[in-house]
N, C-alpha and C positions, 0 to 999 in steps of 0.2 A: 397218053397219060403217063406223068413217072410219077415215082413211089419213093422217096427215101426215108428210111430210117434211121433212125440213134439211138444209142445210150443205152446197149451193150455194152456189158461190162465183163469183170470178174467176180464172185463175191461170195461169202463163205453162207454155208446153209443155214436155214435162218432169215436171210437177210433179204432187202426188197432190194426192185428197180422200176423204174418207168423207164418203158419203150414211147419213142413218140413216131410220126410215120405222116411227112408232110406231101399232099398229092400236087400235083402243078399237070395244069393241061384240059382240069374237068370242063364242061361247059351243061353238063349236066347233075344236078344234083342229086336227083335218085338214084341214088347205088349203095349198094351194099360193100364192108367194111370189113376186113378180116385178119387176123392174125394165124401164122400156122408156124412152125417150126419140125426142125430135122437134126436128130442127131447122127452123130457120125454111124455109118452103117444101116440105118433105118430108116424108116418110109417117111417122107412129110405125114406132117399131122396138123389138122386144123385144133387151133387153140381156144378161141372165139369169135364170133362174129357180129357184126352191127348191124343196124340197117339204119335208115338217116329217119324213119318215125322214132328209132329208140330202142326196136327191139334187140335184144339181144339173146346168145347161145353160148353155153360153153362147155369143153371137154369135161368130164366125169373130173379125171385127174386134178382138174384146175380150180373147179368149183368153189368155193368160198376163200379161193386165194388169190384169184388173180380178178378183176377190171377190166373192161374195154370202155374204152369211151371215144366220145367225138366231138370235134368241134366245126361244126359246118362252116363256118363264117373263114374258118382258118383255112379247108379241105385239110383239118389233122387229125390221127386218130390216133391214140394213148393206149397204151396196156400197161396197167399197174399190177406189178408183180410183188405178192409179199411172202414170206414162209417158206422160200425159195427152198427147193430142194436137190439132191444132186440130180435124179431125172428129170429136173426142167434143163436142165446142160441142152445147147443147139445153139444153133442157125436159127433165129427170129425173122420172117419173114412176113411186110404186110402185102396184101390184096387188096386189090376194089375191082367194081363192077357188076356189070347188071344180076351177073350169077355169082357174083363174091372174089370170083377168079381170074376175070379176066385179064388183069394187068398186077405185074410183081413186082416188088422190091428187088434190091440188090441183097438184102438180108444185115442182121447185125447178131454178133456173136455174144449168148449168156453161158454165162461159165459158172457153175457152183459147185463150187469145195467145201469139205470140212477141215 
């Protein structure tokens, strides 16, 4: 399975982004979907998660800010980012797999400034 992502950016506080996260390799559909990020010096942290019924999970932090979505037909997964603030700053990295983790991304960089 690979994982690529995009559309990291820069962007001043405030501001949105969609991350997209396209999988190539599944031959299974049931798996679980995930977003996590790291900033410089700090642990990874799970951001949100999916799973292909729909449901979804997200950090405390992120809650009424950020989106996961999916698009099965595509194997892509979306994180809409809005209200961006400077601790969302990292390394954006998506997952999939049976336990959400099995298989990473190369990662895509958010940067938020004031």
């Amino acid at each position: 399975v690979q994982l690529a992502e995009s559309g990291g950016a820069s962007v001043q506080t405030g501001g949105s982004l969609r991350l997209s996260c396209i999988a190539s390799g599944y031959t299974d559909n049931a798996y679980c979907m995930a977003w996590f990020r790291q900033a410089p010096g700090k642990v990874r942290e799970e951001v949100a998660r999916i799973y292909t019924v729909g449901t979804t999970r997200y950090a405390d932090s992120v809650k009424s800010r950020f989106t996961i979505s999916q698009d099965n037909a595509k194997n892509a997964l979306y994180l809409q980012m809005n209200s961006l603030k400077a601790e969302d700053t990292g390394m954006y990295y998506c997952s999939a797999g049976p336990i959400c983790t099995n298989y990473w991304g190369q990662g895509t960089q958010v940067t938020v400034s004031s």
